[in-house]
N, C-alpha and C positions, 0 to 999 in steps of 0.2 A: 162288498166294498162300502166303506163308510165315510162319511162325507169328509172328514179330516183327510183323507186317503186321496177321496175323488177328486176335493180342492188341488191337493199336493201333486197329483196325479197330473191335472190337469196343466197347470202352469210351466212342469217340467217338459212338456212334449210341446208345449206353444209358449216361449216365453216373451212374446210380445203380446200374447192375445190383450182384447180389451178387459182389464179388470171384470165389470158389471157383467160382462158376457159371458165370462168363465164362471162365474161363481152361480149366476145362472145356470149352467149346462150342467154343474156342478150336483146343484141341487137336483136339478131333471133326472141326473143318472139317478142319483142316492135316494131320489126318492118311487123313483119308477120301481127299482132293484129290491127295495126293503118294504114296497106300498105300505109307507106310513104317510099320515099326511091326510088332512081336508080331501075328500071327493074329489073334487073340483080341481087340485092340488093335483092329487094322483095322477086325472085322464090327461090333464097340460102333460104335466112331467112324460108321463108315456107316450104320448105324440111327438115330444120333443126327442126324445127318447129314439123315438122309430123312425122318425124322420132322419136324425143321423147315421142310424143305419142301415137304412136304405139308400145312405147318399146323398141326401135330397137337399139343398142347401137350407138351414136356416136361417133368417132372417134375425137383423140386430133388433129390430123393432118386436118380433116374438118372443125374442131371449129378454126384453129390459122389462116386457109387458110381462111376463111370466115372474120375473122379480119381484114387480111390482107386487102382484098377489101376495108372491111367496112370504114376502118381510111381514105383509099383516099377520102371518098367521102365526100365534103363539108357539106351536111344534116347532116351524122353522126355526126361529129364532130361538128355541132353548139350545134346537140342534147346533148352530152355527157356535154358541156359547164353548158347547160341547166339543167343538170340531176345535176351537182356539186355544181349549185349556189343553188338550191333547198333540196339537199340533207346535204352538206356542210360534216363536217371531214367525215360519216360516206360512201360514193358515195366516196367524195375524194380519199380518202387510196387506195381501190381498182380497182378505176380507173389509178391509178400514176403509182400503182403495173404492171396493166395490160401493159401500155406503155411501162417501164421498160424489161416485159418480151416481151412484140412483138420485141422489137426492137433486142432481144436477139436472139430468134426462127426466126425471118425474116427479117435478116440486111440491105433486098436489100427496105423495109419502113422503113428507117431511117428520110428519108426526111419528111415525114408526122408525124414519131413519134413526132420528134424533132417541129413540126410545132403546133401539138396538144399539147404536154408537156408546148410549152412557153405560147398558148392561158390558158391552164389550170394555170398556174403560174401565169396571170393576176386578174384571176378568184378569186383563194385564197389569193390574195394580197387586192383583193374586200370584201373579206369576210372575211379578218383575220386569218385565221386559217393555215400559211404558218407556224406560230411555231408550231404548234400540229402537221404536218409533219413530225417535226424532230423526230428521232427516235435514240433508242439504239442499231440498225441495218440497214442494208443493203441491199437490195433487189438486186443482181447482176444482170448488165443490158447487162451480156454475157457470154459466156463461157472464154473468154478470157482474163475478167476480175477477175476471179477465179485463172485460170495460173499465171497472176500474182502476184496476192497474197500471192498464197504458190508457187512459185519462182517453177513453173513448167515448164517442154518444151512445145512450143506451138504444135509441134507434138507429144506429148505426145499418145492420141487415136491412131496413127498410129504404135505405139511402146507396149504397153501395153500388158502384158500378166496377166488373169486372171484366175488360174488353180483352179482345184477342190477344193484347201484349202483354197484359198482367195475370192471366191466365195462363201463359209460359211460362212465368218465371214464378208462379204459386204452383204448378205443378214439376217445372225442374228442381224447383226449395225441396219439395214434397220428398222427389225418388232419390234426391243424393241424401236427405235426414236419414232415409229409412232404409239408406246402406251404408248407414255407417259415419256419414259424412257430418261434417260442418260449416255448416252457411250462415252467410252475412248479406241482407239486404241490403244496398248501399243506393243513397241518393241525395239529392239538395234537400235542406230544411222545408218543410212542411211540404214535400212531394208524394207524402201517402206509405211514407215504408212501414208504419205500423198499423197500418190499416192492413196491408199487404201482409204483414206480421202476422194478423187475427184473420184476415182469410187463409193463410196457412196452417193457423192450428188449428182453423176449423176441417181443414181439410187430412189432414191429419187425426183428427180426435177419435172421427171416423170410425178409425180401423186399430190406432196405436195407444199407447198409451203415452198422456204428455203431461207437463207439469212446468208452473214456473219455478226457476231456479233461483236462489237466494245467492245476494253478492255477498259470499263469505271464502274462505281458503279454504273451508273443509270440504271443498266437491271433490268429491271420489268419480269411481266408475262402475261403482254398485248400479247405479241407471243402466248401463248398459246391460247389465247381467239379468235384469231384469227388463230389460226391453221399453223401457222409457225415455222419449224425448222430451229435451229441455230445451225452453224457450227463454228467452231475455231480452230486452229492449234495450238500444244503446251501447254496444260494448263499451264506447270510450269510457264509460260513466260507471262501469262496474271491473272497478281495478283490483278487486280479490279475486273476483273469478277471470279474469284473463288470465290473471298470474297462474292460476291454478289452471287453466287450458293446458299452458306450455308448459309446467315443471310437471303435468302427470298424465300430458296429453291422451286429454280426454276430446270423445267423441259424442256424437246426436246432441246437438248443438242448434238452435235458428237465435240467429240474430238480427240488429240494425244497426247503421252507423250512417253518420255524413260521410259524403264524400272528401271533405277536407281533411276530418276529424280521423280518418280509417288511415288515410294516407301520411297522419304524421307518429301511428301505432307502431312500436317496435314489430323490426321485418319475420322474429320468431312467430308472435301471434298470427300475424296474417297468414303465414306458410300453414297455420291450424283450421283456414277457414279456404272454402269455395266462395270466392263473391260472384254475386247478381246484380247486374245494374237495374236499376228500374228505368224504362223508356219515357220519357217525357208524354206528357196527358198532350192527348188533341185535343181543337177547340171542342170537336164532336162530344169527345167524353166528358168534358167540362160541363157543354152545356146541358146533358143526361144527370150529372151528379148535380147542377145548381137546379134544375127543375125536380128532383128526386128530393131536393132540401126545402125545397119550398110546398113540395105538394104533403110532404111526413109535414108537416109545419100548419097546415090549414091556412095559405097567406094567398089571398086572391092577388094578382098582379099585374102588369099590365106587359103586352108583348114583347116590346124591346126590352124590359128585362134583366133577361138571359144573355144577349148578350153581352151587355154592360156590364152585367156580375162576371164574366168569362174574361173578359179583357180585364176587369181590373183584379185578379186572381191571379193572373201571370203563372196558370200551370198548379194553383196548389190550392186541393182541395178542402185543407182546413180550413181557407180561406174562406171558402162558402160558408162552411157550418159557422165560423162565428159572426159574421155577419147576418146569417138569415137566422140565427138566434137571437141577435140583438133586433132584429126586425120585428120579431116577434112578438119581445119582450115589448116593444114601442106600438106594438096592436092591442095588445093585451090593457096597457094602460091608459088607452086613449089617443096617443100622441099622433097616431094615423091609422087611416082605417082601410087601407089597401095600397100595395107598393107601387111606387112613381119611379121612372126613371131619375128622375130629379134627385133622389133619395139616395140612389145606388151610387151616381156622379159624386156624391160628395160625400162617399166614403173613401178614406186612403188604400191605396194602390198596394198589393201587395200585402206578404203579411209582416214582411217586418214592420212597416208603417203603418198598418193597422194596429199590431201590438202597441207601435209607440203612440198613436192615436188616442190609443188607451187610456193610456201613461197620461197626456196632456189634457185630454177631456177631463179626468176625475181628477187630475194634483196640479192640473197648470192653468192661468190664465192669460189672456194673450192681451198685452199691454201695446197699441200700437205694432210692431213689426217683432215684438221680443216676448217668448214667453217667460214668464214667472211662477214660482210655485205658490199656488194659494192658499190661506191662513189655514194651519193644521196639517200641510203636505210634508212638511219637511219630516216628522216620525213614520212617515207611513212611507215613504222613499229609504229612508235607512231602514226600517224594517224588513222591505222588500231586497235591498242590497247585503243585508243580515239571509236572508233565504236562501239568497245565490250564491254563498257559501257554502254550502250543506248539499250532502251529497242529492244527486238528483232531484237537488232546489225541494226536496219534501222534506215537513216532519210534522209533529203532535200541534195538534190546533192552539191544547192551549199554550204548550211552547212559543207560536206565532203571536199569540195574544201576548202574550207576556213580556215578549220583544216588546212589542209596542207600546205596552206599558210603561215598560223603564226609560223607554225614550218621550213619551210624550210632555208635554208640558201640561199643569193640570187645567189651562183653559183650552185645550187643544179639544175638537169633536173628534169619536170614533168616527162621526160619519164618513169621510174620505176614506178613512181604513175599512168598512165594514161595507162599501159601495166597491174598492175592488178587491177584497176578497170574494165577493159574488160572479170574478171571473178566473179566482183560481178552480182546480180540479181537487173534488173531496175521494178522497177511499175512504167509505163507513164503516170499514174494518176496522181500519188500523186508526180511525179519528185523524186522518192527516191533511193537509192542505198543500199544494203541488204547483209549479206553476204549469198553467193552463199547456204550456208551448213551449221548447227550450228557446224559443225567440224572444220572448221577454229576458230572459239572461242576456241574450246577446246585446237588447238595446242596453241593460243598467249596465253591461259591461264596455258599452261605448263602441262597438264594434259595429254602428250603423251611423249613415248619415242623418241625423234630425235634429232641429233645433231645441229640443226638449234634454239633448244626450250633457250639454256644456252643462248645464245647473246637475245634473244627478253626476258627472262624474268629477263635479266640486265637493257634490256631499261626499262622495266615498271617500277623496281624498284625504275631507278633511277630516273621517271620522278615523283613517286609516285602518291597517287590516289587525291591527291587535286592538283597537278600537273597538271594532267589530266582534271578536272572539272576545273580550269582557262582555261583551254586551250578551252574547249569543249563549256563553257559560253562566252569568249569572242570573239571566232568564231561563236557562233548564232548571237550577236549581230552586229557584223561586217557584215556578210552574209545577214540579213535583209537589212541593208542599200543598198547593191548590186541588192536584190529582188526590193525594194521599189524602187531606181532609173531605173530600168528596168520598172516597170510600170508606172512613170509618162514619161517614151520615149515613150512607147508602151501599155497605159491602154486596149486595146481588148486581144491583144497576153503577156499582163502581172499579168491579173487578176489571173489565176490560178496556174501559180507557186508564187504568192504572198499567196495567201490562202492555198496553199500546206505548206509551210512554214509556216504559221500560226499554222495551223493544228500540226507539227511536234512540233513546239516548245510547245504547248498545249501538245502532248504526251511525250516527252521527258521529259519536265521540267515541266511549270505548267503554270495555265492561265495568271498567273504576268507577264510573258516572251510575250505574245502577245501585240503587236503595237495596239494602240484604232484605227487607220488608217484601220488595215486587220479586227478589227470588225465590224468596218460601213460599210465595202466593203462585208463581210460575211450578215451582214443582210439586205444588197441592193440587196444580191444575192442567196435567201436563197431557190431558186430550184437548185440551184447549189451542187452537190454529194459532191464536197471538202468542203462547209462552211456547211452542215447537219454532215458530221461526225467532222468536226471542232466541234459546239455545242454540238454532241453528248456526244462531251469529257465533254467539259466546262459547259453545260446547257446555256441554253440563255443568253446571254450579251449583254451591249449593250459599248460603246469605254465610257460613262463616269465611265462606272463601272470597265473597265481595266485602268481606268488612277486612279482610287480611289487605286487600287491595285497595282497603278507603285508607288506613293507617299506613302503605307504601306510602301514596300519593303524598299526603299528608308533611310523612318524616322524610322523604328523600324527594322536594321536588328536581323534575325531569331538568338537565342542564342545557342551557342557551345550543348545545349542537343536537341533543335531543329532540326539541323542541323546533328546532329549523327541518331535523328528519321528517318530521310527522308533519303531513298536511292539514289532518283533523286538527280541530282547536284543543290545544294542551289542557289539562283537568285542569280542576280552577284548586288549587289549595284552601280550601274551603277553610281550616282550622289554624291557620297559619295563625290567625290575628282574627280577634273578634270585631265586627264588622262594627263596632259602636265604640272602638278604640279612638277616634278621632274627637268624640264628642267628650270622653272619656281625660284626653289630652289637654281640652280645652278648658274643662274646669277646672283639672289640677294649675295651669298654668294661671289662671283667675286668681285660685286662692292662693297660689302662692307667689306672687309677681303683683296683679294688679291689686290685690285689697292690699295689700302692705305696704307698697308703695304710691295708692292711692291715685292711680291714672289708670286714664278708659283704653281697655283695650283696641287694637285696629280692626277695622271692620275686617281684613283681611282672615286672621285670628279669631274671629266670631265664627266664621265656615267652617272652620277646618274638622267639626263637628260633621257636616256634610260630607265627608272623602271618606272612603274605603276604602281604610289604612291597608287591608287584605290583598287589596289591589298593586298597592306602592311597594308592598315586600315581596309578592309574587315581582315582578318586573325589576325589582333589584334584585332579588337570585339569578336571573335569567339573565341579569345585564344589561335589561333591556329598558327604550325608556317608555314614558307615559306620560297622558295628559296630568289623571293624578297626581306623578310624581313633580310636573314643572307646577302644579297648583301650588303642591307641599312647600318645593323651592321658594314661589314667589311673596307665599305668609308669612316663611321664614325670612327672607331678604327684607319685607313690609316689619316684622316685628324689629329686627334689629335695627332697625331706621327709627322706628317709635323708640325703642328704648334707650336708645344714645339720646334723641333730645330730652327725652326723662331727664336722662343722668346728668345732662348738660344746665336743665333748670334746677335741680338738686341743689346742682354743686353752686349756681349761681345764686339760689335762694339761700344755699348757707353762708355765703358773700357778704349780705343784707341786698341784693340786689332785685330789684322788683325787673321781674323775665316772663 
């Protein structure tokens, strides 16, 4: 038997086994059977070998340790080369998988992973089958790539309390996934359901094979056939794939929701899930998880405490972690040198008024009884209410930046914007900033009581929501251009926050928004993790077929019912009208109006060089109106006022009338 065989072999008789484990075993048979291979190599393999058959159970920890060798050793890996070119997608998959997870389980083989993964990426570039790779999922290639995903502490295990209640419902999640089933976490905001989340895939990873899943419509049931569970955070919030639950009802499924938010989900998806409530935290458990944060933390403190962080937590233990991290952060720079009750007391209660604490401490000041936003808050509040449009409040950092830029005034500091982004949640993946909590959405969305909620939900009003979507459309595109020139400085150290950015604007908006540049670059690079979930959104493309889709946009913008369908923000017709047409207006109007007839244009008419005429013709297609267009309006109505009294002195100067 040879190893192409024994992989193939293997997978078909266990088709949940764990990736790393199999391809392990794999090797042990093929290489016991044909004693090729390092010494060393050999006696593993024939122990393992003998151990199966005599029964004897082997151990996960044997089989990743016996990888571990295996990958260094040059044989293997020409072998496995061997076993891919011959076997092709069906070896493939589970070989990429297994890399994937070694490099997860044994970081100190990275070097080897990474050396095997690229020879393998040659392989399938030889044989074509680098797009059947792509998938409607993820294979996480660590634990810490999980953290970041659901915007967790990286010492999270160190902290974590799993008591008798949560313990049932992490091992009932566990036995209905792994029959088939689908489940939904369900509980109040900031109650732990994704902490619950990642103690469940940890407990799962175990034995199954699991992966996160991408909010796209192209989830199949390929997972299934091959024995992998998928994980997601939030159903409400990933509206392709619920869709795609129930038009192809699919199964092995974990998920989360609120309990409000589940409850107003159409009644087909829910009929697709098993929910789990989660029990409400004792104080007991509270006060194990806020002394578990404090002691991961190095914060000497004073007895009472514990309590006092319990009570004012009201049950939810995110509450602790950012709190005993902002405590921290205030040890670290001086500001106190061990915790007081005093300190705890006069934090806000709770996390929604924590969150909005936030909010007021860094953009508000408190003027007698009334707060106000302080010099330079107001771009950094509309940028943040620019976030909380966008799917799961993430996207491209320098996207974010870029918001802020076109909003700010130029004597505005970053500093208020660059103090709280230091409490959004980063993925160094994908270069994206997050917000920390979905409760910060909830305060700018005005859905809490606090005196800070009147001033942010004036701004939104008044920026309104196409407001917003100019703003949020014409900073991707600006941003790209930043991305793009960072990579022709820096094409090695630029490829991936260019594809990241690809990536977002693909999620965010839609695949028209992608540069045919980050395509070709996506399919040059297509073992690359950022251009697999890039196409996972989009399906395979190739830059003529987004330049086919730049010049739709372009010639047929989407119509006023279109444009209402779609929740995403409508592509910006970029070419409609050159964005310097306004300035462009103003001179012709100069020379032919005011030199001739010898009068100072209105200051009104002086701006109009300012507007983004692009803007004024997108929103008259659409029907729709705009700040732009009543500016346009108001120069107009200002010109015609100036110019009747022209004609009015003209005429009276040709009179002989001194006017």
């Amino acid at each position: 038997m040879n190893l192409k065989e024994a992989i193939k072999d293997y997978f078909t008789a266990r088709p949940r086994a764990k990736k790393v484990l199999g391809i392990a075993t794999a090797i042990a048979a093929n290489f016991a059977m044909i004693g090729s291979g390092s010494a060393v190599l050999a006696v593993a393999a024939g122990s393992l070998v003998q151990a199966h058959e005599d029964k004897k159970r082997i151990r996960p920890d044997q089989l990743i340790d016996f990888f571990k060798e295996a990958i260094q050793d040059p044989n293997v890996r020409e072998s496995l080369k061997e076993a891919v070119r011959e076997g092709g997608t069906s070896v493939a998959v589970p070989v990429a998988t297994a890399m994937n997870q070694l490099g997860a389980s044994a970081p100190e083989t990275s070097q080897f992973v990474d050396t095997m993964k690229s020879d393998l990426t040659v392989v399938m570039q030889e044989l074509g089958i680098l797009q059947e790779m792509i998938s409607y999922y993820e294979i996480p290639d660590s634990r810490n790539r999980m953290i970041n995903v659901w915007r967790l502490p990286p010492y999270l295990d160190d902290v974590m309390v799993i008591e008798d209640a949560r313990n049932a419902v992490i091992t009932s999640a566990a036995k209905q996934v792994r029959e088939g089933e689908n489940v939904v976490i369900l509980g109040a905001p900031g109650s732990g359901k994704t902490t619950v989340l990642y103690a469940i895939w940890k407990e799962l990873d175990e034995e199954n094979d699991t992966a996160l899943v991408w909010d796209t419509k192209d989830v199949a049931r390929t997972h299934e056939k091959d024995g992998v569970i998928l994980f997601s955070d939030d159903l409400p919030e990933t509206k392709e794939l619920a869709k795609a639950i129930v038009e192809k009802d699919i199964h092995g499924v974990v998920t989360t929701a609120r309990d409000q938010d589940w409850s107003r989900l159409p009644i087909d998806l829910r009929r697709k899930f098993n929910p789990i409530n989660l029990p409400n935290i004792t104080d007991e458990v509270m006060t194990k998880i806020a002394k578990n944060h404090l002691d991961s933390q190095g914060i000497t403190y004073a007895k009472a405490v514990l309590p006092t962080i319990v009570e004012n937590a009201r049950g939810s233990p995110i509450y602790v972690r950012y709190l005993v991290e902002e405590i921290r952060a205030e040890i670290r720079s001086g500001v106190i040198s061990k915790l007081a009750v005093d300190r705890v007391k006069q934090a806000p209660k709770g996390m929604t008024d924590y969150v909005a604490g936030i909010l007021a401490r860094i953009l508000f000041e408190l003027d007698g009884t009334i707060y106000k936003p302080r010099e330079g808050a107001l771009p950094v509040i509309k940028t943040l209410l620019c976030l909380a449009d966008l799917p799961n409040y993430e996207t491209h950092e320098v996207h974010l930046n870029q918001m802020f830029f076109v909003l700010k005034q130029p004597s505005d500091s970053p500093g208020p914007f660059n103090a709280f982004k230091q409490y959004l949640s980063r993925d160094p993946r994908f270069f994206s900033l997050k917000f920390m909590h979905d409760t910060l959405a909830d305060v700018l969305r005005g859905k809490v009581d606090h005196p800070v909620i009147g001033d942010i939900r004036m701004v939104a009003q008044e920026m309104g929501v196409s407001g917003r979507r100019d703003i949020e459309s014409n900073a991707l595109d600006e941003g790209w251009e930043h991305v793009k020139a960072e990579y022709e400085m820096d094409k090695a150290g630029g490829l991936e926050p260019l594809l990241a950015y690809a990536y977002f604007s693909a999620k965010n908006y839609n695949a028209s928004r992608i540069d045919p540049i980050a395509v070709d670059l996506a399919n040059q690079h297509l073992e690359n993790p950022l251009s697999q979930a890039l196409f996972a959104l989009t399906g395979p493309i190739t830059p003529d077929e987004i330049q086919t889709a730049h010049e739709e946009v372009i010639h047929k913008p989407p119509s006023r019912a279109d444009a209402q369908k779609n929740s995403q923000p409508a592509p910006h017709a970029q070419s409609v009208a050159p964005k310097d047409l306004g300035k462009l207006i103003r001179e012709r109007v100069k020379s032919a109006i005011a030199q001739k007839r010898d009068i100072e244009l209105p200051e009104e008419l002086m701006n109009i060089g300012e507007l983004d005429i692009s803007k004024i013709i997108d929103a008259a297609m659409k029907g729709e109106e705009s700040a732009e267009l009543e500016k346009l309006k108001e120069i107009g109505a200002a010109f015609d006022k100036k110019k009747k009294k022209s004609d009015r002195a003209a005429k009276d100067t040709g009179n002989g009338n001194e006017s």
